[in-house]
NUTI-530192 format. One record per residue (C-alpha): residue in one letter; x, y, z. Coordinates in steps of 0.25 Angstrom, whole numbers, plus 5000, padded with zeros to 4 digits. Each point is the difference from the previous one (the first is absolute). Layout:
N
AXYZ ...
END
This chain:
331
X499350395081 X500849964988 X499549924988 X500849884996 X500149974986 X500449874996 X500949984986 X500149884993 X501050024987 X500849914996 X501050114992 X501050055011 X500050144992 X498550035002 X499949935013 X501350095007 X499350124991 X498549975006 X500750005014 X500750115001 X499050094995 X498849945009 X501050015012 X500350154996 X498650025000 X500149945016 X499149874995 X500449875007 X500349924990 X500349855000 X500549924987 X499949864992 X500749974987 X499049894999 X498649964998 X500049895011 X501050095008 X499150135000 X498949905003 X500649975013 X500350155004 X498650014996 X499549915011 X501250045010 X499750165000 X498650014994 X500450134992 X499350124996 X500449994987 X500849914989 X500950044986 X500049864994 X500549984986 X499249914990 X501049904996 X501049955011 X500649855002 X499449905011 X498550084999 X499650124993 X499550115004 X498449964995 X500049885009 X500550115011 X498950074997 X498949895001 X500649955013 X499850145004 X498650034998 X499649855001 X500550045016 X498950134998 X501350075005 X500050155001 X501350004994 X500150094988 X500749954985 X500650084992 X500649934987 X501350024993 X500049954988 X500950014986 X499650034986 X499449894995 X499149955014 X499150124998 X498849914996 X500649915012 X499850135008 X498750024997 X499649875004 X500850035013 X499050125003 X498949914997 X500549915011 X499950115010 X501550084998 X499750175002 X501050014988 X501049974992 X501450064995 X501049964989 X501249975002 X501150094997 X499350085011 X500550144992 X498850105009 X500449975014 X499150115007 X498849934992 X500349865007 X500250095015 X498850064995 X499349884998 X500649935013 X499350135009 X498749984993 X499749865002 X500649995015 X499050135002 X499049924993 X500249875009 X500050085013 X498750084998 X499249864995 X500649955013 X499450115009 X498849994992 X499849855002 X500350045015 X498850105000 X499149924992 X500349905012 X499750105011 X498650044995 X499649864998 X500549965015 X499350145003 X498649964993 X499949875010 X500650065011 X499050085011 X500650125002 X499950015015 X500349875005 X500849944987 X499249874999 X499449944987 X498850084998 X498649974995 X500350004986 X501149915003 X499249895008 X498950004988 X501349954991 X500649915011 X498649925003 X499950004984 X501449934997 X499949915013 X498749954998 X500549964985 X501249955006 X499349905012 X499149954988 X501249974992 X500849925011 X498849965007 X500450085014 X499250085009 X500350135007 X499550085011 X499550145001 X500150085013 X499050125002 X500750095013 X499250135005 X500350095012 X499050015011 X499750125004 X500750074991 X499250114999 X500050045014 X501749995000 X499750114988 X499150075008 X500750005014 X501550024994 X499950074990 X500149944981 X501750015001 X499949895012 X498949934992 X500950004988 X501149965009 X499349885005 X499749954984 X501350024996 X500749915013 X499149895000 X500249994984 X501650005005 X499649905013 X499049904992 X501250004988 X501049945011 X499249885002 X499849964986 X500449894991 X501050064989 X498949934990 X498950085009 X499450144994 X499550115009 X499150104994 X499150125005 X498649974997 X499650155002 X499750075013 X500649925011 X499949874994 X501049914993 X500249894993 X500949885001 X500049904988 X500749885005 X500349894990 X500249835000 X499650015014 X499349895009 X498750055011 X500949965012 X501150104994 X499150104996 X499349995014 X501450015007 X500350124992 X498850075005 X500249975013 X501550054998 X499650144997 X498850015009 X501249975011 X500850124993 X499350104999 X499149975014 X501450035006 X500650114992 X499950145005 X500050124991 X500650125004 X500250134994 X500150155002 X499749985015 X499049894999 X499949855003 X498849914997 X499749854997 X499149974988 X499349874996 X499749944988 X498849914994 X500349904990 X499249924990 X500649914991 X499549894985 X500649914995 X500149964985 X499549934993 X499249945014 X499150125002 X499950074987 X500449974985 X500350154997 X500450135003 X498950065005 X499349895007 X501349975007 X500150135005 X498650015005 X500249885008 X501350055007 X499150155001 X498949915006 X501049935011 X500550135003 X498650065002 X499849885010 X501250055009 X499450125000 X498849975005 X500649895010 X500750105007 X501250044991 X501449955004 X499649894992 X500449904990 X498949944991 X500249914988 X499049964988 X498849935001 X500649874993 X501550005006 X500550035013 X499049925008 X500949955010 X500650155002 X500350035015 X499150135002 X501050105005 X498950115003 X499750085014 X498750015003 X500450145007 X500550134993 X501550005002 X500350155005 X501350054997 X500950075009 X500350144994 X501250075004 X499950154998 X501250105001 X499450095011 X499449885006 X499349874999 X498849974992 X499149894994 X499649944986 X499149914996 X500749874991 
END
């Protein structure tokens, strides 16, 4: 893709000069014989890079240069100055220019030189930036389904709880574990098990709040922090994904099964004041739709108390689906 340099000169002779060698050297290049003019190319075409004189009418080329890096840009400045701006210049590279040239411009391959430098230099920060962005997404991410992570809840509960105190709102925290899942593991096999974390992440992620967060907890359990969220909502939403994923069937390399889920929920500040005691509570609920039979949702001790009990006092048995024939699971 070719760079665009933008040149701002208000002396036709260097401006046609700066042109014609940047196009011979297949740059796509844009020009302003102003300060306000190149402004406006500025903002219209978002260059790569910009020539600007120092001294020019309407706007000079330092205000160009504080606009510029005042809009945290990654356009690149290189100044062209005369004789007597070279303190000016200076000051220019202070402010954030790659460089600075004096006009006449008598070593033409050093200016080119100089133009292949910094539009190398831009480019790789840019890449760089992009990775440093990849791993940071990377280090919150779980690598198997591609939800927040552990680490990343921890930081999460952190920021929200500071954040709920602040504004004086509550939130609500949704524990969700896979019953049975170690009998799907055992009877189908890790690559169906992992198949099964991964699409519910996907089929739980469908039916959240663009505010709602969805992480993997560890094992087969996740997470759902929901924020500025009433009981009747939260309660609603609970019965919303319980519907989901009752109904949903997985199916992969030949086989089909129904899997259901146990869900214990806190809210805060309601059930706990912290982190950890909010946690526990949610844990503690889950634990209760465990030992009521699974398939249930449970909320704290302290909220939820009106909280139709969505629970089956049976073991629901899913219907499995083998290739060479039909099986069972348990779910």
């Amino acid at each position: 893709m070719r760079e665009t340099i933008l040149i701002i000169e208000d002396e036709a002779d260097i401006l046609n000069l700066l042109r014609n060698l940047l196009e011979g050297e297949d740059y796509n290049v844009i020009t302003a014989t102003n300060g306000r003019e190149g402004l406006d190319r500025f903002h219209e075409h978002d260059p790569d890079l910009i020539l600007t004189d120092v001294r020019m009418p309407v706007l000079d080329g330092i205000e160009v240069l504080r606009e510029v890096k005042t809009k945290e840009s990654d356009t690149e400045v290189i100044i062209l100055t005369g004789h007597s701006d070279e303190t000016t210049a200076i000051d220019c590279l202070r402010l954030g220019a790659y460089d600075y040239f004096r006009k006449p411009l008598e070593d033409i391959d050093v200016l080119l030189a100089a133009v292949e430098r910094v539009l190398e230099k831009r480019n790789l920060e840019i890449k760089n930036r992009s990775l440093v962005r990849q791993l940071e997404e990377l280090s919150i991410r779980d690598p198997l389904t591609g939800l927040y992570n552990y680490r990343h809840l921890q930081t999460s509960l952190d920021e929200e709880i500071e954040r709920s105190r602040r504004y004086r709102h509550n939130f609500f925290i949704l524990m969700i574990d896979i019953d049975h899942f170690k009998e799907i593991n055992d009877t189908h096999g890790h690559l169906f098990g992992d198949f099964v974390l991964k699409q519910l992440g996907e089929i739980i992620s469908v039916e959240l709040r663009a505010s709602d967060r969805l992480f993997r907890y560890g094992g087969e359990e996740y997470l759902i922090l929901m924020n500025e969220i009433s009981e009747d909502e939260a309660v609603s939403a609970g019965n919303r994904l319980m519907d989901v994923v009752r109904g949903h069937t997985f199916q992969a390399g030949g086989v089909c099964a129904k899997v259901t889920v146990s869900m214990g929920g806190a809210f805060f500040p309601t059930d706990a004041l912290d982190k950890v005691n909010l946690i526990k509570k949610a844990d503690q609920a889950l634990y209760r739709s465990k030992r009521s039979g699974r398939n249930r949702f449970e909320c704290g001790l302290d909220s939820c108390d009106n909280v139709p009990r969505i629970g089956y006092d049976r073991k629901l048995r899913s219907d499995v689906k083998m290739a060479s024939g039909a099986g069972r699971s348990s779910g």
